[in-house]
C-alpha positions as CSV (number, residue, x, y, z in Angstrom):
1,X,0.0,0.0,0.0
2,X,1.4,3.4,-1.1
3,X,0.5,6.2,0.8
4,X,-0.1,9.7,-0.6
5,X,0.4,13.4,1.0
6,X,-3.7,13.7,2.0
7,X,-3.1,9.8,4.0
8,X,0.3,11.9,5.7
9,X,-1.7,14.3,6.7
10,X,-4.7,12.0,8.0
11,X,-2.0,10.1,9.8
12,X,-0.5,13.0,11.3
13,X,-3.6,14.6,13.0
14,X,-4.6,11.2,14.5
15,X,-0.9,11.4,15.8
16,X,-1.3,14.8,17.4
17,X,-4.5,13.9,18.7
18,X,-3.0,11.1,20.1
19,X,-0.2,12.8,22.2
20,X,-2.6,15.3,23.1
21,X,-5.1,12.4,24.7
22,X,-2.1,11.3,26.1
23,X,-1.4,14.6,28.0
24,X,-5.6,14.9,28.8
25,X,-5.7,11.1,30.0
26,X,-8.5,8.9,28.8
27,X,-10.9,11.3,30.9
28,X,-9.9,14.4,28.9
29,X,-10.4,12.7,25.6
30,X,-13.6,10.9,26.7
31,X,-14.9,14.1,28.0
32,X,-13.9,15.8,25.1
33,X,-16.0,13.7,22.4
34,X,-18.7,13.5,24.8
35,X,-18.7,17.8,24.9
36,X,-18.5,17.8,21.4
37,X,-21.5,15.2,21.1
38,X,-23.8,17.2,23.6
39,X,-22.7,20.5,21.0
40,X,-23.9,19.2,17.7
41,X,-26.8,17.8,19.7
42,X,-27.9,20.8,21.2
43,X,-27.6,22.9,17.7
44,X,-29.4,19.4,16.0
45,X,-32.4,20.0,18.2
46,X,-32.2,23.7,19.4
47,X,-31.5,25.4,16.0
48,X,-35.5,25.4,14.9
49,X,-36.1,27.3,18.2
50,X,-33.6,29.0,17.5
51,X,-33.8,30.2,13.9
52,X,-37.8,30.8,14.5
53,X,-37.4,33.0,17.4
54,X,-34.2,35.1,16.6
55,X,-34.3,37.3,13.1
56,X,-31.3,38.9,13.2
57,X,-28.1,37.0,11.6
58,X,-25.3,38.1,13.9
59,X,-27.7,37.5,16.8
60,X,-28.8,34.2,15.8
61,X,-25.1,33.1,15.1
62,X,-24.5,34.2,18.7
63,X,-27.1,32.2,20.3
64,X,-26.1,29.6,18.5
65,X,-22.0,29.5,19.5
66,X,-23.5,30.4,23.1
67,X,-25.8,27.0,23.4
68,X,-23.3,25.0,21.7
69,X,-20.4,26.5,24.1
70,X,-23.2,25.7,27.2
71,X,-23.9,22.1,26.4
72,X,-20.1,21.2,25.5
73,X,-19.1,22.9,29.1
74,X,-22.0,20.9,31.0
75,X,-21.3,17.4,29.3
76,X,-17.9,17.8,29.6
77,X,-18.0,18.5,33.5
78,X,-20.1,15.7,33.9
79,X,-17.7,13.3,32.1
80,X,-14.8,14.3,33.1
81,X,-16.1,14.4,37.3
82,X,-17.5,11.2,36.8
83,X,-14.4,9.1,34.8
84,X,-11.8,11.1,36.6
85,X,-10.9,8.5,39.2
86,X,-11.6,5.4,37.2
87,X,-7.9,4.7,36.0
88,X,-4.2,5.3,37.5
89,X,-1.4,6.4,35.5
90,X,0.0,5.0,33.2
91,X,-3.2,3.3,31.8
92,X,-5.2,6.7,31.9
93,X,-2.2,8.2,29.7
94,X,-2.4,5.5,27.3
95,X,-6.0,4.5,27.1
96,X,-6.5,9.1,26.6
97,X,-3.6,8.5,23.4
98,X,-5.4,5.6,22.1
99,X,-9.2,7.2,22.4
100,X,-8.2,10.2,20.9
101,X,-6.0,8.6,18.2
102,X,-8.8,6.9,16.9
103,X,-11.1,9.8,17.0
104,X,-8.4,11.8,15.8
105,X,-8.3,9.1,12.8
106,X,-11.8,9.2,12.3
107,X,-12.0,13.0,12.2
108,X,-9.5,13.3,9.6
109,X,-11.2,10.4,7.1
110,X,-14.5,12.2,7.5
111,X,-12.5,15.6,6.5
112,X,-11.4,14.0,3.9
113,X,-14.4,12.6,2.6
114,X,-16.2,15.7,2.5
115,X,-13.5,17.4,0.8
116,X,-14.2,14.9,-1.8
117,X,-17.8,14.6,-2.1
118,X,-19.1,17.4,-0.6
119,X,-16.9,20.3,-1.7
120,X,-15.4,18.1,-4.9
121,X,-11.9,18.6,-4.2
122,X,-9.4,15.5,-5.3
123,X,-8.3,13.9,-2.4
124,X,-6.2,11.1,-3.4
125,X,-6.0,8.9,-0.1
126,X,-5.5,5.4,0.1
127,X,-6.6,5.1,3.9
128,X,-10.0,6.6,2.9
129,X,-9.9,4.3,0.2
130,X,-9.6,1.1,2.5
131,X,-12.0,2.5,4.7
132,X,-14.9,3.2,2.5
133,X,-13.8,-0.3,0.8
134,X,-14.4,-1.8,4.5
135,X,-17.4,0.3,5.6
136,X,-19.4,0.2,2.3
């Protein structure tokens, strides 16, 4: 297998993400995805309120970054509080790098796949290729 720039670069974020979630410990990086969950969730579902009740642009981009900010900061709490005390070192280090290697990963492949189909640019990438090949 012969990898291209775009599968470097795919392999490099899921790198930094991985030392990162290494620094964070698994509690940071599960508190992390779970914060970013609760985000698009709260935009998902509070975005019709939202857009019906606010008519200014500015204003209803506002609202919007501040109930996305406020769900991320409440689930996050909660995660992190509750998984805190759940592992020692070294296994919270190294379970953090591996959680947020692999969502690191999976960040960058869906990156790149919207680059491709959404936006049209030519992303030649031989991981996304093996995972679409595996997926679909």
């Amino acid at each position: 297998m012969e990898l291209g720039t775009s599968d470097y670069v795919i392999l490099g974020v899921s790198l930094a993400a991985a030392i990162l979630g290494m620094f964070g410990g698994f509690s940071g990086a599960l508190a992390f995805l779970a914060g970013v969950g609760a985000a698009v969730a709260a935009l998902r579902f509070g975005w019709p309120f939202l857009d019906a009740n606010i008519a200014t642009p500015w204003l209803l981009a506002l609202a919007a970054i501040a109930v996305a900010l406020i769900a991320f900061g409440i689930a996050r709490f909660i995660v992190k509080k509750t998984v805190k005390n759940l592992l020692a070192q070294p296994a919270d280090a190294i379970f953090g790098g591996l959680t947020a290697a692999v969502a690191g990963f999976a960040a960058a492949l869906a990156g790149a796949y919207a680059m491709q189909n959404l936006l049209g640019v030519a992303v030649d990438s031989t991981l996304l290729g093996e995972v679409l090949g595996f997926v679909g």
